[in-house]
C-alpha positions as CSV (number, residue, x, y, z in Angstrom):
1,X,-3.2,-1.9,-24.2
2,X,-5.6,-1.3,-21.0
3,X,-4.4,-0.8,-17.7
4,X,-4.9,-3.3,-15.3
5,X,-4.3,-3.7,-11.5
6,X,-1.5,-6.2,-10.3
7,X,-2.3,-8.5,-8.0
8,X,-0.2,-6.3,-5.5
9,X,-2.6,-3.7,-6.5
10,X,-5.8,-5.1,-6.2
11,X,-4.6,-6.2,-2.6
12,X,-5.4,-2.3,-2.1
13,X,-9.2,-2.5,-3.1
14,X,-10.7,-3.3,0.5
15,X,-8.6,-1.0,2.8
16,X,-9.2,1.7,0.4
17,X,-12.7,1.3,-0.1
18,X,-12.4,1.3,4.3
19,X,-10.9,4.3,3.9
20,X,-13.6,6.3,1.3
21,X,-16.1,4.6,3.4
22,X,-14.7,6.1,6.5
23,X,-14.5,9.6,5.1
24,X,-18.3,9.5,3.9
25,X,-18.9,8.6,7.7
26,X,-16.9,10.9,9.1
27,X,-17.7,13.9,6.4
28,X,-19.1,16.7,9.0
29,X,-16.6,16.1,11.7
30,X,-14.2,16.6,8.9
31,X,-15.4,20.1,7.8
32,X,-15.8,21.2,11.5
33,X,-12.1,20.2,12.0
34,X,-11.2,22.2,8.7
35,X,-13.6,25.2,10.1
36,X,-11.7,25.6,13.1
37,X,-8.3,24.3,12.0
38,X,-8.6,27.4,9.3
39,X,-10.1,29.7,12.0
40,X,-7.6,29.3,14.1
41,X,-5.0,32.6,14.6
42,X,-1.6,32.0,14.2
């Protein structure tokens, strides 16, 4: 038996390929916001 997506599922493919495309985009202001979030003092 292989998996395979429902059509619910599948309904998933473009906003989550939105969403890995917006983190490829987005991938330095990411790590500066992890930089200073973990630099912070607390």
């Amino acid at each position: 038996m292989e998996y395979e997506l429902t059509p619910m599922g599948r309904t998933l493919i473009e906003p989550a390929g939105a969403l890995a495309e917006w983190a490829v985009e987005h991938d330095a202001d990411i790590g500066r916001s992890q930089q200073q979030y973990d630099s912070r003092q607390t």
